[in-house]
C-alpha positions in Angstrom: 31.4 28.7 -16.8 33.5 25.5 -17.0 33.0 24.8 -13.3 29.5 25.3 -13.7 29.3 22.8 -16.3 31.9 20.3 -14.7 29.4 20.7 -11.6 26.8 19.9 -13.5 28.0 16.9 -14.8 29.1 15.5 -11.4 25.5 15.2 -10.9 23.5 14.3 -13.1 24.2 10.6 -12.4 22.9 11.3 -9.2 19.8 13.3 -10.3 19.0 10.4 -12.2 19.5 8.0 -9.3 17.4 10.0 -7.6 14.8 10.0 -10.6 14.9 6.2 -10.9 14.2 5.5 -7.0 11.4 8.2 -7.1 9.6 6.4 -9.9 10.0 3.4 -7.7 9.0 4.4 -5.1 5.8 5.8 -6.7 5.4 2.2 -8.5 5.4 0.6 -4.6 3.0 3.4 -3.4 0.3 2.2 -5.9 0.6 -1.4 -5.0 0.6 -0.6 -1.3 -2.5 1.2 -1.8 -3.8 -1.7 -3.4 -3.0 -4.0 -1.4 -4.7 -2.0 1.7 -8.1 -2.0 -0.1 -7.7 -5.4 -0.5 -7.2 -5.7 3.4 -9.7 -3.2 4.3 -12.3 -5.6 1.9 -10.8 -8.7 3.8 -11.5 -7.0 6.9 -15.2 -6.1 6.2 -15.5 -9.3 5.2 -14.3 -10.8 8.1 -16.8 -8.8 10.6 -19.7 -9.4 8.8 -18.9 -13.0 9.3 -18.3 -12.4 13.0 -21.8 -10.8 13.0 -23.1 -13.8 11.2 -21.3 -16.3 13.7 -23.1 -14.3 16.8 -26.5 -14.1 15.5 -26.4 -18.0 14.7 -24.8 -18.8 17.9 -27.5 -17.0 19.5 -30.3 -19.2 17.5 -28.6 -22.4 18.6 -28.5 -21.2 22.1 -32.4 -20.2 22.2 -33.0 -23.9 20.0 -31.5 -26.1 23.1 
């Protein structure tokens, strides 16, 4: 039972290592995902611009 326990002992420190990089890891994970909506925004962003640029290129072409 005492080698159980003495087991038990050598590892909680790394159980709560373990715990500690888990929880950061989840903390990263929710500002990756933020940061991809941000990207996917700036990206939706970015081709209705490229929509916008074609359509007025267009309307200066058919002006000259």
């Amino acid at each position: 039972m005492q080698a159980m326990a003495s087991s038990i002992c050598l590892l909680l420190p790394k159980v709560g290592k373990i715990s500690s990089l888990a929880a950061e890891l989840g903390r990263v994970n929710a500002k990756e995902e933020g940061m991809l909506v941000v990207c996917r925004d700036l990206l939706n962003t970015i081709s209705a611009l490229q929509v916008t640029e074609c359509s007025l290129r267009t309307q200066v072409t058919q002006l000259q």
